[in-house]
Every structure is written in C-alpha cells, then in structure tokens.
ZAMIMAR-202829 format. One record per residue (C-alpha): residue in one letter; x, y, z. Coordinates in steps of 0.25 Angstrom, whole numbers, plus 5000, padded with zeros to 4 digits. Example, Ala and Ser with C-alpha at 12.3 -4.5 7.8 and 13.67 -1.06 7.14 Angstrom:
2
{'A', {5049, 4982, 5031}}
{'S', {5055, 4996, 5029}}
***
This chain:
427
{'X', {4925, 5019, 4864}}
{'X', {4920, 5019, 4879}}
{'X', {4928, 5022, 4889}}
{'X', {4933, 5010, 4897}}
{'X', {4931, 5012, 4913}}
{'X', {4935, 5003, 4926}}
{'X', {4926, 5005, 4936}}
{'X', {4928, 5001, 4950}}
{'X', {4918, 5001, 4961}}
{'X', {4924, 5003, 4977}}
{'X', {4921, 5008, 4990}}
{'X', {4929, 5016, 4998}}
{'X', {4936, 5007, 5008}}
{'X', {4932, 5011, 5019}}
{'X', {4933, 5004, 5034}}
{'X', {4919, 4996, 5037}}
{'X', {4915, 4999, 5023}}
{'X', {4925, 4992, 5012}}
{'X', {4929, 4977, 5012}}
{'X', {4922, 4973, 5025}}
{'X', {4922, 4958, 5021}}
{'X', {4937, 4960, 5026}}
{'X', {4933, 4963, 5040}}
{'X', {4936, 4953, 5046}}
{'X', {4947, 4948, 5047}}
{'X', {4952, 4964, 5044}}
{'X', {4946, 4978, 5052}}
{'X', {4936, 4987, 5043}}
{'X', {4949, 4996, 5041}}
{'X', {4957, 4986, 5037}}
{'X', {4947, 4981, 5025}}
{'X', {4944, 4993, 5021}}
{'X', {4959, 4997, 5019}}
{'X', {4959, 4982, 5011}}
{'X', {4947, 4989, 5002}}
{'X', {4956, 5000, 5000}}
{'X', {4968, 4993, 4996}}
{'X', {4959, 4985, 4987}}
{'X', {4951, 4999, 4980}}
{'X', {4965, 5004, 4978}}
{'X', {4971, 4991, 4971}}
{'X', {4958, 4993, 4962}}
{'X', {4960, 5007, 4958}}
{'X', {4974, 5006, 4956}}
{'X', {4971, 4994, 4945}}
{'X', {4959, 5000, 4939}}
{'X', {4968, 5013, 4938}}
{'X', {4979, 5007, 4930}}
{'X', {4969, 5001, 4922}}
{'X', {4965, 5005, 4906}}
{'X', {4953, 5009, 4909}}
{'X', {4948, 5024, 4903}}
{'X', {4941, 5025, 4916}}
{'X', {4942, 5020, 4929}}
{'X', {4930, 5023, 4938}}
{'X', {4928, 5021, 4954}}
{'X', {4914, 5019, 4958}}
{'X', {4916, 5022, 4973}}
{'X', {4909, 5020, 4987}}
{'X', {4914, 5030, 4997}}
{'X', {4925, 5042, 4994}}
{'X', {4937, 5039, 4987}}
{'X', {4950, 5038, 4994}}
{'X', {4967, 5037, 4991}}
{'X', {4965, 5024, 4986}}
{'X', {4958, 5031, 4974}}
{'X', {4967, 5030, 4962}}
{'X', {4968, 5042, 4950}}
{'X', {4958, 5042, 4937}}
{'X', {4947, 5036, 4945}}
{'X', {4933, 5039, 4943}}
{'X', {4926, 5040, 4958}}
{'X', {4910, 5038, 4957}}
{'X', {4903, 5035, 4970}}
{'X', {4894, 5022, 4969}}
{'X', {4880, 5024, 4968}}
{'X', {4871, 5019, 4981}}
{'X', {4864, 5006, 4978}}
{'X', {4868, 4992, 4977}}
{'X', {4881, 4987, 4972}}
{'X', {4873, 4984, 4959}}
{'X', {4868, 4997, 4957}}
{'X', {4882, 5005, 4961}}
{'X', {4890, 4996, 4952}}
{'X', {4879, 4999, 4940}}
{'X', {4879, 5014, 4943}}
{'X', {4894, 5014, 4944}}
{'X', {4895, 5008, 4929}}
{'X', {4884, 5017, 4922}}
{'X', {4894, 5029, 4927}}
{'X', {4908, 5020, 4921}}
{'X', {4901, 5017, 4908}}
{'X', {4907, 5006, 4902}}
{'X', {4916, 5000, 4895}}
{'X', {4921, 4996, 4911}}
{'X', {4925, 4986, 4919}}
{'X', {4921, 4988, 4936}}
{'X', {4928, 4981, 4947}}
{'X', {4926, 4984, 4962}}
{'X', {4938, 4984, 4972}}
{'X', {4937, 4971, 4976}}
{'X', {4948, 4964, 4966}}
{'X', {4961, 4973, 4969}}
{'X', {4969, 4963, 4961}}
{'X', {4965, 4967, 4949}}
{'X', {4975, 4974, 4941}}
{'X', {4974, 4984, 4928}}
{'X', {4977, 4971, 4919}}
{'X', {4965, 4965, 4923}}
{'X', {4956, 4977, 4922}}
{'X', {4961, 4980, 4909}}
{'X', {4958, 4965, 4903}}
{'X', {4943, 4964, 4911}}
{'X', {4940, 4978, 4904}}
{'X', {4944, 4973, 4892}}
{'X', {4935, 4962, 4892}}
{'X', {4923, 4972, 4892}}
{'X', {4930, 4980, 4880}}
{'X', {4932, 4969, 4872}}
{'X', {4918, 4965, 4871}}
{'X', {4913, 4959, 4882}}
{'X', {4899, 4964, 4888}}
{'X', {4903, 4963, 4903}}
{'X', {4916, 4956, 4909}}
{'X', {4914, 4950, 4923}}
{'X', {4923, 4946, 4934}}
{'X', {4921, 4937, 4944}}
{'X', {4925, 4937, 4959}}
{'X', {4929, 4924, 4966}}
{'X', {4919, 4928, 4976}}
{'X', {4907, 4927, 4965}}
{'X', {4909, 4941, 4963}}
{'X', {4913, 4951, 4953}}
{'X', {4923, 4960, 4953}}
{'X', {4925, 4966, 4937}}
{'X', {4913, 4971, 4927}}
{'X', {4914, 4975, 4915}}
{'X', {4906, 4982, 4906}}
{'X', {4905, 4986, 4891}}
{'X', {4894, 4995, 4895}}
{'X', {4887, 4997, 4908}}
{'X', {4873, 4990, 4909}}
{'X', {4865, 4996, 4922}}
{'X', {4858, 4983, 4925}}
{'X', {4873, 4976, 4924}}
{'X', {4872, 4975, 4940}}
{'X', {4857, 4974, 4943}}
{'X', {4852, 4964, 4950}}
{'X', {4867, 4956, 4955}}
{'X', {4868, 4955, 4970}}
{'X', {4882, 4958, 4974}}
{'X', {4893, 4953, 4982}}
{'X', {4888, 4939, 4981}}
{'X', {4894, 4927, 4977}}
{'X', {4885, 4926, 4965}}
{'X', {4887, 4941, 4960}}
{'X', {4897, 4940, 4950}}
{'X', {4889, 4926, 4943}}
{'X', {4876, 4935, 4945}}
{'X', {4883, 4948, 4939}}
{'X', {4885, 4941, 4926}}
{'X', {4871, 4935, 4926}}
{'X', {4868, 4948, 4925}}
{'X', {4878, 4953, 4912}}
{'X', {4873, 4942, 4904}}
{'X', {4858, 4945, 4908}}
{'X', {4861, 4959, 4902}}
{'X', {4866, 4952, 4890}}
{'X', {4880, 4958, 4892}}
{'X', {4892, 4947, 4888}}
{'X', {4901, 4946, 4902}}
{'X', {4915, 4941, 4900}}
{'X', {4922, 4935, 4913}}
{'X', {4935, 4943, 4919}}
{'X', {4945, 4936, 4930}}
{'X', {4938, 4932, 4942}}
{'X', {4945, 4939, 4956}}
{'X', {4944, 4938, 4969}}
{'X', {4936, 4950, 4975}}
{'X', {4941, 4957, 4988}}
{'X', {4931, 4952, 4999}}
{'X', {4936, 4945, 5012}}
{'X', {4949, 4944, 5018}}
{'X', {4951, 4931, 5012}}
{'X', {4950, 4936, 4997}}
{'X', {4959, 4949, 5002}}
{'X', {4970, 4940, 5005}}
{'X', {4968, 4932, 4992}}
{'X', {4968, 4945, 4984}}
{'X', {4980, 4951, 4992}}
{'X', {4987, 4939, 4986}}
{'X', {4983, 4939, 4971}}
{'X', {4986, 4953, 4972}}
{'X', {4998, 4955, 4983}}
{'X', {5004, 4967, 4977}}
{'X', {4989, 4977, 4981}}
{'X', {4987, 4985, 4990}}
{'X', {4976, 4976, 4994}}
{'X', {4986, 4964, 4994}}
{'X', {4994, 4973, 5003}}
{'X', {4983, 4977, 5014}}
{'X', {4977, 4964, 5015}}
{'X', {4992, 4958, 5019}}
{'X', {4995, 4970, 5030}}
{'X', {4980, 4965, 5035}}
{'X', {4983, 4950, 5034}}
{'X', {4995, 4951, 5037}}
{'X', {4999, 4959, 5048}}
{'X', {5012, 4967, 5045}}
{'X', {5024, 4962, 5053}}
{'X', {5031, 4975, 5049}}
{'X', {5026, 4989, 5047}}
{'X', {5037, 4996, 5036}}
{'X', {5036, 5011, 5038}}
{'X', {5041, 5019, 5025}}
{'X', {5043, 5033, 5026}}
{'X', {5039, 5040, 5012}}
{'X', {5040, 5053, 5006}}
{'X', {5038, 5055, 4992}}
{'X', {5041, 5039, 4988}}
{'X', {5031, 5036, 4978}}
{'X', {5039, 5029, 4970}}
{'X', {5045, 5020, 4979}}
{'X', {5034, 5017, 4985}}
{'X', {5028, 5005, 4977}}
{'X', {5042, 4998, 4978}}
{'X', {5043, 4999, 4993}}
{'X', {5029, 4995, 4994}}
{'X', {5029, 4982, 4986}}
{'X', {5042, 4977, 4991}}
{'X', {5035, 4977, 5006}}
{'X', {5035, 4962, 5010}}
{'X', {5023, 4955, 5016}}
{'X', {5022, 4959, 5031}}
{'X', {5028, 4971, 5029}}
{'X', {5018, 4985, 5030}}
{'X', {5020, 4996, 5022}}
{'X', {5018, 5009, 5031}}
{'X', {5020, 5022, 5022}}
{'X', {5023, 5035, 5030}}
{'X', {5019, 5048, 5019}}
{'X', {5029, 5058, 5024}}
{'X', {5024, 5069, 5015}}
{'X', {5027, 5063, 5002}}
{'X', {5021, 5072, 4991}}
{'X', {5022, 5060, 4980}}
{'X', {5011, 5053, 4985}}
{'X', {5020, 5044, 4991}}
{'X', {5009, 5040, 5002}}
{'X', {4998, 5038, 4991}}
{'X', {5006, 5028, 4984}}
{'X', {5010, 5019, 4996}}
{'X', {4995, 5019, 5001}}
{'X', {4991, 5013, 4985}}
{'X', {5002, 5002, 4987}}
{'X', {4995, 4999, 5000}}
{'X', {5005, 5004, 5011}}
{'X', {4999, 5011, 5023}}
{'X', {5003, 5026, 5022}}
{'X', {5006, 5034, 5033}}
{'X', {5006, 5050, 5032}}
{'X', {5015, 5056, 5041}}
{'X', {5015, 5070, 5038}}
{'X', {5029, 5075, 5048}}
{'X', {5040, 5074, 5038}}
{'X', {5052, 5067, 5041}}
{'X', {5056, 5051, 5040}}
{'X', {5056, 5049, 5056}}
{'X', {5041, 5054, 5054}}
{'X', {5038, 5046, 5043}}
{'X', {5043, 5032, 5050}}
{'X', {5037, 5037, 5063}}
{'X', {5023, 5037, 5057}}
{'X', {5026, 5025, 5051}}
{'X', {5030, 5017, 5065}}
{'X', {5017, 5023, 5071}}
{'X', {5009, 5018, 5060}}
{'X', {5017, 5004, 5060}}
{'X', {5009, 4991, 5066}}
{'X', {5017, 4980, 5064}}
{'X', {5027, 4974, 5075}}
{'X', {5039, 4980, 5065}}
{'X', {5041, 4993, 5058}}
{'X', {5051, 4993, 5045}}
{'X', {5053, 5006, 5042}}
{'X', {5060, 5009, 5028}}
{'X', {5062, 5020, 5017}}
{'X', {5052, 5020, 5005}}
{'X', {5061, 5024, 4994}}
{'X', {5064, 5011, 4988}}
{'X', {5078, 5011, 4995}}
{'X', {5073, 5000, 5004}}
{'X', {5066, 4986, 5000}}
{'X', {5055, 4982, 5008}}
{'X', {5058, 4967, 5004}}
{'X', {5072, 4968, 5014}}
{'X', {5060, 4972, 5026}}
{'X', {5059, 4960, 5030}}
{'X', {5075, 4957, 5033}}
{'X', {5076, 4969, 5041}}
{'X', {5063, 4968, 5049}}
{'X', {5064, 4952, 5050}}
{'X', {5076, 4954, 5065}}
{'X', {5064, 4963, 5070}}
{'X', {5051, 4954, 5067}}
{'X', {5062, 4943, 5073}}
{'X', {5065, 4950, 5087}}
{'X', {5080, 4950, 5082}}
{'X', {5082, 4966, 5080}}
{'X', {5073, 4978, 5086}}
{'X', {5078, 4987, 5074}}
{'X', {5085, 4985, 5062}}
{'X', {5090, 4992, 5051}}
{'X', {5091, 4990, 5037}}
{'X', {5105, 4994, 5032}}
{'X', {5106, 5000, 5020}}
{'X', {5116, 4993, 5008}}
{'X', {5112, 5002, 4998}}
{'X', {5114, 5000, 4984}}
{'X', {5123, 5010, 4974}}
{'X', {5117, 5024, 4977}}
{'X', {5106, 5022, 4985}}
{'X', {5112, 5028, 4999}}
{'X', {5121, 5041, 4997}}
{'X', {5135, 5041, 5004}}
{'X', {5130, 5052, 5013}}
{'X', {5120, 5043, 5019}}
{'X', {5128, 5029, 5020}}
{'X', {5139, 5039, 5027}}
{'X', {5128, 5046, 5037}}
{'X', {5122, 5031, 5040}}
{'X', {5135, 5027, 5044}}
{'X', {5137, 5039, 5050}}
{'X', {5123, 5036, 5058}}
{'X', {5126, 5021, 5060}}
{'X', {5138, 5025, 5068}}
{'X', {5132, 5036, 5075}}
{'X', {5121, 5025, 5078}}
{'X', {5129, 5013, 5084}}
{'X', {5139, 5023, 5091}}
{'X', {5126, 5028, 5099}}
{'X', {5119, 5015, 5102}}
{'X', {5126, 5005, 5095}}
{'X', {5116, 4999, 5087}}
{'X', {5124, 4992, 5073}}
{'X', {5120, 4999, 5062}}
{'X', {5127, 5005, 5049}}
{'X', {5115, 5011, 5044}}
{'X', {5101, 5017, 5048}}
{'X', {5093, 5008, 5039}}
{'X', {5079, 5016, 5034}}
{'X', {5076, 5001, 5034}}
{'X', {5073, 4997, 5048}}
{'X', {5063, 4989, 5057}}
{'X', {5059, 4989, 5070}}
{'X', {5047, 4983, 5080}}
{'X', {5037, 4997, 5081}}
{'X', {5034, 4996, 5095}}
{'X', {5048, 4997, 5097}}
{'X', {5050, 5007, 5086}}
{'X', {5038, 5018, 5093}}
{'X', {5047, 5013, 5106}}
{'X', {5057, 5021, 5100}}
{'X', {5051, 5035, 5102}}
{'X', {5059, 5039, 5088}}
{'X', {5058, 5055, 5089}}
{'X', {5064, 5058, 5075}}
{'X', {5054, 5060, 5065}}
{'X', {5065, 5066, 5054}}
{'X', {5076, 5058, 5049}}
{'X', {5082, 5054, 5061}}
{'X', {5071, 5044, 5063}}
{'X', {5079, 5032, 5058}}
{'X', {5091, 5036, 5066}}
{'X', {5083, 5039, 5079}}
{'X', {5077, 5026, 5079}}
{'X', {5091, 5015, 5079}}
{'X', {5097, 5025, 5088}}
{'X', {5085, 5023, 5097}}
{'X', {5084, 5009, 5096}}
{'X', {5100, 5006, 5099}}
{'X', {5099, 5015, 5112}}
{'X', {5087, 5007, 5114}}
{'X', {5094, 4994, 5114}}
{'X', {5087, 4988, 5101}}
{'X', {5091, 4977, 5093}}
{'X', {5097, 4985, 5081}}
{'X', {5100, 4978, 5067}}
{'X', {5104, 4980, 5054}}
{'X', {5104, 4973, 5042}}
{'X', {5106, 4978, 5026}}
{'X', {5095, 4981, 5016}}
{'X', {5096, 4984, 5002}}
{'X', {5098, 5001, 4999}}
{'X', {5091, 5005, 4985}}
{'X', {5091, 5018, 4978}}
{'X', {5079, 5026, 4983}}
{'X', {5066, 5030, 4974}}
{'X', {5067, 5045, 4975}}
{'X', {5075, 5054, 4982}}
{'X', {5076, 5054, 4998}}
{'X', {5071, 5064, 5006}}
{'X', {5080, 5062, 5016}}
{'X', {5094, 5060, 5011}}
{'X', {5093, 5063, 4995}}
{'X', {5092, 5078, 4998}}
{'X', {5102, 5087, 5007}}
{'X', {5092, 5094, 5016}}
{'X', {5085, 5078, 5019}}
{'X', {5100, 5074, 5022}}
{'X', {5104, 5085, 5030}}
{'X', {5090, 5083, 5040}}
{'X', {5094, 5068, 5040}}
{'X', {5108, 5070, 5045}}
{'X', {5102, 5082, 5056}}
{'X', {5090, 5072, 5061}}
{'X', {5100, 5059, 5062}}
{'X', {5109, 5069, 5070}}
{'X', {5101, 5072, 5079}}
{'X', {5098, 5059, 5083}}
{'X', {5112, 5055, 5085}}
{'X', {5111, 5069, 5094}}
{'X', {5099, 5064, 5100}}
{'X', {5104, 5053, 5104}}
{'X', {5117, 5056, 5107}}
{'X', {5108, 5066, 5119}}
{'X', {5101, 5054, 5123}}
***
C-alpha cells in the first residue's frame, strides 16, 4: 500500500509579499504577521494529522513557525499551475494538498477529506466560498490535473473540476470553507476559529489592545498554554524569554503571543523589557506559572482604565499550599515596611499588578533583580499615586520557582528587597 502524504503549498510571510489583500486596512508588517499566524495554524493541524507524510512546498526560506517532521521543497518557477503540478509529481500520491489560506482546518478534517480519496474516490475537491479551492486530493497525481485552470479567480474551483472530470477521474466533494483573503474574511475566520493564532492577531489588529500584560518567563513551557488561553479579549500577551532553556519562548510564539528576548537575567529585567516593549495605555504585569488566572485581569486593571487608581495590586488569597509560610511572613514583613515608609495600604506585593506605562517609564525603576516589584510601589507612594489593592485567587504553581523554591533564589530575593528598603530609606 502507498504511502498517504498531506502536502501544503505556502509562502514565506514575509512584509510586502504575503497576504497584501489585507493592506489596507492593516501595514505590509501587520499582514504578513497574519500570514504567519495562518502558516503556523496549518502546519500545526497537518502535523497532528495521520498522514505518513507531510510535505511543505515552500516559497521563500523556512522560518520558527515551521513545525517538526515536515518535508521542505522549494516551489518550482512558473505559474501557480505548473508549481502546484510539479509539487505533487515530488508528494506522489495517495495525498491531499491544501494551501495556507484555511487556518481553521483541524487534524479531524484532514483525516476525513484524505480518506475520501483512500476510499475510492478518484479526486476529492473542496470549494472556497470565494469560488475557489482550498483541498485536492488525489489517488494518484495526474500532470495535466492543473493545466489550463486560471487561478485566483471566481470561477477557479467550478473550472478546476471541469478539468478532473475531463481527465476522467471521479471528483467527490469535501466541506466548502472560507479562504483567508481580505480583512473582512480574516475577521470571519478569526470567529469560526477563535482559539488560533490567526484568531489571535487578527483581534490584537482589530482590536486595539486596551492593556499590554507583561509575563516574565523562565523555563514555563508547561504553563504556558493555560496562561495563554485564559487571556481575555483586549488583553495582549507580551512574553519576556529570560533565558528559558525549555523552549518556553518557542512555545508562547506558536500560541500567538508576542515573544520578547531579554537576554540580562533577572525578573526586574524581564518586566523591564516587557514595559519597553508595551503599547497599550495599561500595562498588567503577572507571573506565568499558572498561579495567576488571566480571567481576574480585568477586575484589577478595570480602577486603572476608570481614572480611579494609578496602581493596583492584586493580593494574593492563596489556596492550601500554594504560598510557603516563609513568604506570606516576608510579604507582611514587606507590606509593613512599605506603608511605614510611604503609607501606601497594602498587605501584600501582588505579582499581579497594573499600571498606565507612561507613568510606569515615569518611574525611572532601577532594580532589574528581584527587587523590581518592591521598588516600584515604593516609588509610586512617595510619588503620591493612587495605590490599591484588591484580592485575587493564588494557585499552586506549574513547576518550581526560580525565585523562592530554591534557598539561594530566596536568599537573592531577601538581599535585593533589602536594599530597596535601604535605598529608600537614603532617599
């Protein structure tokens, strides 16, 4: 029996080059980073398909979005007909070839329209709603299967069947879908589908982000995903890589967050990069380890976005054995220290937080270690802000922290929040 193959046929997105029916309304940038976003969602679905092989016919040089156990062939020059002809006689067949214009597909889907062909069909055929195509299968590739069908036209997909049949080849029908093309169709897409990547990029470009969240990662690949898909709508995931040897980074940039590398270690650093990367009016910073849940954001940012509060602070209420009694005692401890010295009302230093970020960079935060969080509410009170508080869920964390799961991560802790209190004791 032949090997079954998915082949997909891309281009590199690249700005100016990739998705351009997008510009307008979005920049060159912004619709090749929806291209990529779209490329990634396909290679994942065709990776977790049952495929034996799956194979990427590719304009331009791979990139991070590029997925284990692919096959890269560069396209062929010529029309699209002769590179998608070309790019078959290498699969062979029994196959099924989609481009990267559908990122809602999903491995079920694949899986049942490459079964149509391996149950007898000659060819399977699915349509776009733009009069399109955006599947092919195959029992065997034919070289003339393409020639002579103009594409991206509204008549390609009723033309491309005309020309099965005229091969004698028996074309069953797969599910018609909505090809990627104009903004309009990326929003509709982005709804059918709203847990993609794509879904994701198209909403930070619709929709303007009201709040940047900065999470601060080392090695946090497992709870990565979690954080991610509880971010709600209007809230931006920037990811700061401290170093992470897990992949950590990798994985956020497939969920669709934006990945920031910075390569100083230390958490002050980490939020640091984040705030100079951060667009939005407010920047929510909060730890990545699945302690925190996204969806209790918008409680703590909504006094900020209101003009109520110039900085609040999510305390902590954390459940059995998720804070160790050596760190609730040293944030009382610190909570003391911290209305003693500027009278701000707090009874815990919240790695949950928001902020506006002109005011944040107004700051002039120095600490880049793990006095950062400290530094900044003692900052703020002596400035005069608006300091609040209010209580957020505390989980058991994902991993071990780097910070206060180990001796020597506690002990730097207590020295940099020492010398804060020291510093600011001096003035």
């Amino acid at each position: 029996m032949q090997r079954t193959h998915l082949l997909v046929m891309a281009k590199a997105p690249v700005p100016g080059r990739s998705k351009t029916r997008l510009s307008p309304p979005l920049t060159p940038a912004e619709a090749a980073s929806v291209a990529e976003a779209a490329l990634a969602d396909t290679l994942e679905a065709v990776a977790a398909c049952g495929a034996d092989r799956r194979i990427l016919a590719l304009e331009g040089e791979p990139g991070p979005w590029l997925p284990e156990g692919f096959t890269v062939v560069p396209q062929v020059q010529g029309g699209f007909g002769e590179r998608l002809a070309a790019a078959w006689a290498v699969a062979g067949g029994p196959g099924l070839q989609i481009g990267m214009d559908t990122p809602q597909v999903t491995p079920g889907l694949l899986d049942a329209a490459l079964g149509v062909v391996l149950d007898g069909a000659d060819a399977a055929l699915g349509l776009a709603e733009d009069g399109g195509w955006w599947a092919l299968g195959l029992a065997r590739p034919h070289p003339d299967a393409f020639r002579g069908v103009p594409m991206s036209r509204g008549d390609t997909g009723l033309l491309q069947r005309k020309r099965l049949e005229a091969l004698g080849l028996a074309v069953a029908d797969l599910p018609v879908l909505r090809d990627v093309n104009d903004i309009g169709d990326a929003r509709a897409v982005a709804a059918l589908a709203p847990e993609t990547r794509t879904a994701r990029r198209v909403r930070e470009l619709s929709e303007p982000a009201a709040v940047d969240v900065v999470l601060p990662v080392l090695d946090e690949r497992e709870a990565i995903p979690w954080v991610l898909s509880r971010m709600p709508a209007g809230y931006r995931p920037i990811v700061v890589d401290n170093g992470s040897a897990d992949g950590s980074g990798e994985v956020a940039a497939r969920l669709g967050a934006r990945v920031v590398t910075e390569a100083r270690r230390g958490f002050g650093a980490a939020c640091h990069a984040g705030l100079a990367a951060a667009t939005a009016p407010v920047v929510a910073f909060m730890d990545c380890d699945a302690t925190l849940d996204p969806a209790d954001l918008p409680r703590v940012c909504a006094p900020v976005l209101a003009g109520e509060a110039d900085l609040v602070l999510g305390a902590r209420d954390a459940e059995a054995g998720a804070q160790p009694l050596r760190n609730r005692l040293a944030n009382r401890y610190l909570a003391r220290q911290v209305r003693r010295r500027c009278g701000a009302d707090v009874t815990d230093l919240g790695p949950m937080r928001a902020a506006r970020r002109e005011a944040l960079l107004g700051l002039g935060i120095a600490d880049r270690r793990s006095g950062w969080p400290l530094e900044m509410v003692l900052r703020a009170g002596r400035e005069g802000w608006r300091i609040a508080e209010l209580p957020v869920p505390y989980r058991l964390r994902t991993g071990k922290s780097k910070v206060t799961g180990t001796i020597g991560g506690t002990l730097r802790a207590v020295k940099d929040m020492r010398a804060q209190l020291a510093r600011f004791e001096r003035g």
